[in-house]
Biopython code that builds the backbone (N, CA, C, O; Angstrom):
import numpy as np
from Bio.PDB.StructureBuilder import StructureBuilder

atoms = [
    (1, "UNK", "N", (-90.511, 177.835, 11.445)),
    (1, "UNK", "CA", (-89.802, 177.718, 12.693)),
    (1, "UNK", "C", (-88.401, 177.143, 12.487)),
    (1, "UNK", "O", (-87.379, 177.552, 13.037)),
    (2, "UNK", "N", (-88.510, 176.037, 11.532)),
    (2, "UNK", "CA", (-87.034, 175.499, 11.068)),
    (2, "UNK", "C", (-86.271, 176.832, 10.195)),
    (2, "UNK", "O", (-85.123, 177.195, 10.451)),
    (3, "UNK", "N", (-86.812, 177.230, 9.530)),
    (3, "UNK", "CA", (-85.942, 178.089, 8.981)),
    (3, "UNK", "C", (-85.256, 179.346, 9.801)),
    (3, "UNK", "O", (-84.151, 179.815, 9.528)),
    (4, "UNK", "N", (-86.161, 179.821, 10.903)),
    (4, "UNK", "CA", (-85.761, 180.646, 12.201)),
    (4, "UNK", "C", (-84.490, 180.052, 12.605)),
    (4, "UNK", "O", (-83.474, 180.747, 12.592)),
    (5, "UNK", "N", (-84.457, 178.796, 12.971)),
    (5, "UNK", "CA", (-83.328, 178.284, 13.694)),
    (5, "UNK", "C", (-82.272, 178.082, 12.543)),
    (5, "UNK", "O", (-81.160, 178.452, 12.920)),
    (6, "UNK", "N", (-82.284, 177.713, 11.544)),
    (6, "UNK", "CA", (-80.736, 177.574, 10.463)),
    (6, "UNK", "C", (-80.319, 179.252, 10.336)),
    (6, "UNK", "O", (-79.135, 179.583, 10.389)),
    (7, "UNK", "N", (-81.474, 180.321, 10.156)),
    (7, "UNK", "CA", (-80.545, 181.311, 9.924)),
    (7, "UNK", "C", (-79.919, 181.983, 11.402)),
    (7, "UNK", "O", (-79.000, 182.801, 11.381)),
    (8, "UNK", "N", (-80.493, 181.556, 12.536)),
    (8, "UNK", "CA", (-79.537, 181.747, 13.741)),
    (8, "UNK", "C", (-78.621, 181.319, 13.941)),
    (8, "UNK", "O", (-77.701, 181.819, 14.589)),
    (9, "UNK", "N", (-78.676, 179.864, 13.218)),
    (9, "UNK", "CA", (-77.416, 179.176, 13.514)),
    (9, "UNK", "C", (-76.420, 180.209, 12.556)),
    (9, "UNK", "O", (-75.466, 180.834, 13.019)),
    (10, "UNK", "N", (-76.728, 180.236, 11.545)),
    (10, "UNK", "CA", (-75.957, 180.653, 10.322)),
    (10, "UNK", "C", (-75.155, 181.813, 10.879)),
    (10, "UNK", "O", (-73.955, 182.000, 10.676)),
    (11, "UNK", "N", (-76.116, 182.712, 11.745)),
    (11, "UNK", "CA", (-75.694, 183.917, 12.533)),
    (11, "UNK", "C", (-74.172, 183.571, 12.969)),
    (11, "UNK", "O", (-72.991, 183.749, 12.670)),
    (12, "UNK", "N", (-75.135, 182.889, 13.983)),
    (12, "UNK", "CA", (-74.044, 182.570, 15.067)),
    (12, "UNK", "C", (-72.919, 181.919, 15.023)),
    (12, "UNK", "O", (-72.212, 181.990, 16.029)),
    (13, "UNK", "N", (-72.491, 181.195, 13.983)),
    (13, "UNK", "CA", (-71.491, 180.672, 13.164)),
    (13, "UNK", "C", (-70.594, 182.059, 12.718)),
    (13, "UNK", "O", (-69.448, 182.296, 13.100)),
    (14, "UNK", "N", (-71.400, 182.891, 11.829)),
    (14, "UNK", "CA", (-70.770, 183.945, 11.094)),
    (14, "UNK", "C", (-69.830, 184.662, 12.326)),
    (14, "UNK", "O", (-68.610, 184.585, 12.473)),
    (15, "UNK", "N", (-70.733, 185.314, 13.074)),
    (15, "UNK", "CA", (-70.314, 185.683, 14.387)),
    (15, "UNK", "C", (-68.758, 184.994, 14.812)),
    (15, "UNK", "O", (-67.605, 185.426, 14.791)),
    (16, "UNK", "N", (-69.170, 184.157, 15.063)),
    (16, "UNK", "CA", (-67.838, 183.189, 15.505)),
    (16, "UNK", "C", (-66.580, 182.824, 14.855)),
    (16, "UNK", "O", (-65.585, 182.279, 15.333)),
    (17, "UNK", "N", (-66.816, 183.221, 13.706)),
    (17, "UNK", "CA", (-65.721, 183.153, 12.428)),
    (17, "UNK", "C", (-65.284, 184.432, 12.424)),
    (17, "UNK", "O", (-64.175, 184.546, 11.903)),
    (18, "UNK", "N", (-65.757, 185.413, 12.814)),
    (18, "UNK", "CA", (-65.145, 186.633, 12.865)),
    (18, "UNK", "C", (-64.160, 187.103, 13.898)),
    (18, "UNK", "O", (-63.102, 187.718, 13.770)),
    (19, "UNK", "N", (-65.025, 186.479, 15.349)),
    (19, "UNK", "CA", (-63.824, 186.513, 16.352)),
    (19, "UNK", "C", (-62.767, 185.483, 16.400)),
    (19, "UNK", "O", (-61.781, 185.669, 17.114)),
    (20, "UNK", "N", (-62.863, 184.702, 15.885)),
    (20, "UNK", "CA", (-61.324, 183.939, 15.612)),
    (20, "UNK", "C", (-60.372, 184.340, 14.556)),
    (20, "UNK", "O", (-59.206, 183.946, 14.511)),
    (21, "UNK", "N", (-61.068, 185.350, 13.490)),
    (21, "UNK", "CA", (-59.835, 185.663, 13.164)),
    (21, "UNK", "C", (-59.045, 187.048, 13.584)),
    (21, "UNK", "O", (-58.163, 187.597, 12.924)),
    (22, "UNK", "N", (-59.665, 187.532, 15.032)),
    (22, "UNK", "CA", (-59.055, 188.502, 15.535)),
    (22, "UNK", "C", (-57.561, 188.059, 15.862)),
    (22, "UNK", "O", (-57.193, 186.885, 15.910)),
    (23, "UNK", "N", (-56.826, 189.075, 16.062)),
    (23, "UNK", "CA", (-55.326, 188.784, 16.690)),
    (23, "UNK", "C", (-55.687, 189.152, 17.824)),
    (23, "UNK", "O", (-56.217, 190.224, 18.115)),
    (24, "UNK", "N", (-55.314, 187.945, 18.779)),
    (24, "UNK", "CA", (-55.062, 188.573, 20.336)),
    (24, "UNK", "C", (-54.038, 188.586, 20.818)),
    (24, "UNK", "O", (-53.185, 187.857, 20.312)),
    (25, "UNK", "N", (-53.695, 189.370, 21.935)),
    (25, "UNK", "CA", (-51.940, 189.323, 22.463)),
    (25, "UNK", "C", (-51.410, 188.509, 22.492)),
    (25, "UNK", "O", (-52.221, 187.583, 22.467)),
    (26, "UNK", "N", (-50.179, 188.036, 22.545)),
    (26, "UNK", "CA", (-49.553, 186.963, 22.729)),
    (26, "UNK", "C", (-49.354, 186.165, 21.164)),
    (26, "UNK", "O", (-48.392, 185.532, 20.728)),
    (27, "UNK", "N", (-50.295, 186.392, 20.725)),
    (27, "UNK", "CA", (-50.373, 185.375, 19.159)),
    (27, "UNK", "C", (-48.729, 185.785, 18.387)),
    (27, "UNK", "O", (-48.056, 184.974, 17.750)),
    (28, "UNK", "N", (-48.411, 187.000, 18.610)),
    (28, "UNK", "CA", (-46.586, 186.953, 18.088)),
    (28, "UNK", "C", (-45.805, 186.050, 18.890)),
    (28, "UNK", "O", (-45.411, 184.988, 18.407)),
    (29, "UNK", "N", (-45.603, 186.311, 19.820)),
    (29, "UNK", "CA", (-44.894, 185.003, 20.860)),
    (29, "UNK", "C", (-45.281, 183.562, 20.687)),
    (29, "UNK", "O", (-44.535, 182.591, 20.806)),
    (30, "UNK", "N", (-46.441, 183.567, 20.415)),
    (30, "UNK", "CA", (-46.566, 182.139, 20.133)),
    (30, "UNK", "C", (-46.092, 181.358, 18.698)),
    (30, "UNK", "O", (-45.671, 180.225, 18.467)),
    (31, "UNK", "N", (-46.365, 182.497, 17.891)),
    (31, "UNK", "CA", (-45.786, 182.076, 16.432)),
    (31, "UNK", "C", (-44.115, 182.140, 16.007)),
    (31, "UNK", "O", (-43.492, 181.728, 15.028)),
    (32, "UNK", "N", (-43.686, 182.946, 17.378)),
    (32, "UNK", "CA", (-41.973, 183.158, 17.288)),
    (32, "UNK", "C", (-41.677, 181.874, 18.048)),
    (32, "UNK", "O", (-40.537, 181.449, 17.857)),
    (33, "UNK", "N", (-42.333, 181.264, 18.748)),
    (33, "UNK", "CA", (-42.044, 179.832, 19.328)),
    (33, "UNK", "C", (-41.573, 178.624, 18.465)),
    (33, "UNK", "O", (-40.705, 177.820, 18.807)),
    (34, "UNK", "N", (-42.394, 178.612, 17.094)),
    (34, "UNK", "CA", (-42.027, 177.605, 16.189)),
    (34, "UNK", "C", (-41.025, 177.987, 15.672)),
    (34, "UNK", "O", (-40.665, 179.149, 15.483)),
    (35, "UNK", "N", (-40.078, 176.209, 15.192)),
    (35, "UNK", "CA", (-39.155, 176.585, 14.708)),
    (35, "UNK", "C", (-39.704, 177.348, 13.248)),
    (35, "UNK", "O", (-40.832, 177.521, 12.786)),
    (36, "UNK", "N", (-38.218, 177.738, 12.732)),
    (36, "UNK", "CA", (-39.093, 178.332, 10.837)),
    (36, "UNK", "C", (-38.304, 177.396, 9.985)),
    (36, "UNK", "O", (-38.163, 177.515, 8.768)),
    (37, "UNK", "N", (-37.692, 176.243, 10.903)),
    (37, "UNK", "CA", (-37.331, 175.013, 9.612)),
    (37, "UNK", "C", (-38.465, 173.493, 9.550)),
    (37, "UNK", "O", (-38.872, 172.804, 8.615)),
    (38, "UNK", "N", (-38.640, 173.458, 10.821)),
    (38, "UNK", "CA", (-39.351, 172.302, 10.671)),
    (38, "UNK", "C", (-40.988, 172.809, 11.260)),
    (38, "UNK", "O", (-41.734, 171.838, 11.386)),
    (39, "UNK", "N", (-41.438, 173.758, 11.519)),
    (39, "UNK", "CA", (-42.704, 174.485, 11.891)),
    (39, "UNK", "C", (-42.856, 173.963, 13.535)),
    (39, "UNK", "O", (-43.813, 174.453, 14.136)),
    (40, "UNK", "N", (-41.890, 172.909, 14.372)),
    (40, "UNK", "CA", (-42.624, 172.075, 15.447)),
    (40, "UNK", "C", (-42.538, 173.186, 16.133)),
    (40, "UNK", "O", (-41.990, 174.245, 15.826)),
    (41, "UNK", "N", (-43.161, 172.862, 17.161)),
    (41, "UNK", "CA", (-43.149, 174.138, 18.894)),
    (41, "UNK", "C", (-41.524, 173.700, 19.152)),
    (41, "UNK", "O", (-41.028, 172.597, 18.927)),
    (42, "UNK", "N", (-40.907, 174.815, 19.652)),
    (42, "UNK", "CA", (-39.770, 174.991, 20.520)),
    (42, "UNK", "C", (-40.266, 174.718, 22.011)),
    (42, "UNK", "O", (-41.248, 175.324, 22.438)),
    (43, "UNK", "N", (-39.517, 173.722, 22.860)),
    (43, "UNK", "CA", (-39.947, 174.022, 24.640)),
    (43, "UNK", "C", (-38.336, 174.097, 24.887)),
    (43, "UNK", "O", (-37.374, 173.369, 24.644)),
    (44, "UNK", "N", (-38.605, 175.646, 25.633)),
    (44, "UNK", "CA", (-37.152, 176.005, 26.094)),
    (44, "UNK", "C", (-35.957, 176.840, 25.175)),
    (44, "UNK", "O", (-36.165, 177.033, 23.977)),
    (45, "UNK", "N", (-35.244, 177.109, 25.544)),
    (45, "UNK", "CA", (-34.512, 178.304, 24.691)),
    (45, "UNK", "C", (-33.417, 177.506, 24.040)),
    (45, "UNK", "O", (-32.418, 178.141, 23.701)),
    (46, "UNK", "N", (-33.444, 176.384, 23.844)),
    (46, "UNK", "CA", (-32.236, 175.765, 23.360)),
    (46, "UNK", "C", (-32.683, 175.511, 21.364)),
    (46, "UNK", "O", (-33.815, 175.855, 21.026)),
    (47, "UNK", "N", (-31.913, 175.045, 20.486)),
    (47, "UNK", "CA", (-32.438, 174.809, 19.439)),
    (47, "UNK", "C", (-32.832, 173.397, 19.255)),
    (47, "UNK", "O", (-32.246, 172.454, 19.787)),
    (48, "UNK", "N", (-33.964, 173.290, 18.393)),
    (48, "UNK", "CA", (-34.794, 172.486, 18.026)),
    (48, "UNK", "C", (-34.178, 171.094, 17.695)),
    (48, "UNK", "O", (-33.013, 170.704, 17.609)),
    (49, "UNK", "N", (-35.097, 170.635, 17.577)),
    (49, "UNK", "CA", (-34.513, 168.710, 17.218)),
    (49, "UNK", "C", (-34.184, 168.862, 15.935)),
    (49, "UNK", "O", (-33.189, 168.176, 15.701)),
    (50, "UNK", "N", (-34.432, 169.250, 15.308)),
    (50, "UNK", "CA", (-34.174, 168.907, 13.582)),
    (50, "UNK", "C", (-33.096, 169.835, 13.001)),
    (50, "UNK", "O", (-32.800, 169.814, 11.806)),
    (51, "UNK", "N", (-32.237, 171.059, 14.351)),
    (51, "UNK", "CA", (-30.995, 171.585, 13.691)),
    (51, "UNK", "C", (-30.214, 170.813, 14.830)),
    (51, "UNK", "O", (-29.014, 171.022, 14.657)),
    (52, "UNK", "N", (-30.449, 169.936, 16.014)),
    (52, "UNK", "CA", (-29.530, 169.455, 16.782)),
    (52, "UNK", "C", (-28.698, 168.491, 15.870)),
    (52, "UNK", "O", (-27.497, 168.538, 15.604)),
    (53, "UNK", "N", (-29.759, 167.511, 15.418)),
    (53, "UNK", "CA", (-29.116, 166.381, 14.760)),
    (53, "UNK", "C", (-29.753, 164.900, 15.881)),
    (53, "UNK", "O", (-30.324, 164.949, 16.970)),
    (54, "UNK", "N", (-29.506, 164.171, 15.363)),
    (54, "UNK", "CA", (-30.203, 162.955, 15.862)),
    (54, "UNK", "C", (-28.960, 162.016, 16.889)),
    (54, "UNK", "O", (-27.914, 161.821, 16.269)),
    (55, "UNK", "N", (-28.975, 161.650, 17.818)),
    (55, "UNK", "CA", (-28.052, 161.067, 18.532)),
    (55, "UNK", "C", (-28.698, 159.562, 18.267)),
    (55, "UNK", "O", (-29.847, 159.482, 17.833)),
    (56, "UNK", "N", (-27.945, 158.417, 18.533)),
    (56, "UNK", "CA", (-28.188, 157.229, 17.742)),
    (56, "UNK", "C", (-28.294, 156.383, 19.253)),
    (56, "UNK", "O", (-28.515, 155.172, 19.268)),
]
sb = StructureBuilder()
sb.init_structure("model")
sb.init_model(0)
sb.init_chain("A")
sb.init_seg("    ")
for serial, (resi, resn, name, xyz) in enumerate(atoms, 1):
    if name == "N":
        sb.init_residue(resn, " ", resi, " ")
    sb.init_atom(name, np.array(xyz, "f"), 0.0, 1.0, " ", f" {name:<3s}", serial, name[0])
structure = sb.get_structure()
């Protein structure tokens, strides 16, 4: 009976590892969001903190 349930789990794990590595829409837009110098999220169309420069 224990062994019934680890290889379901095992299933259902496998399963689940497969649909996450689908691409779903949007996943380009979201990856064009980061900068490509410092990897952070961009919010807003302006450039990033780390090509602004640091104000003191």
């Amino acid at each position: 009976m224990i062994v019934k349930i680890v290889i379901l789990f095992l299933v259902a794990m496998g399963v689940l590892a497969m649909f996450g590595k689908l691409r779903f829409p949007g996943q380009q837009k979201l990856a064009s969001a980061k900068c490509p110098k410092c990897g952070r999220f961009r919010i807003g169309k302006g450039p990033c903190v780390c090509q602004k420069g640091r104000r003191k």
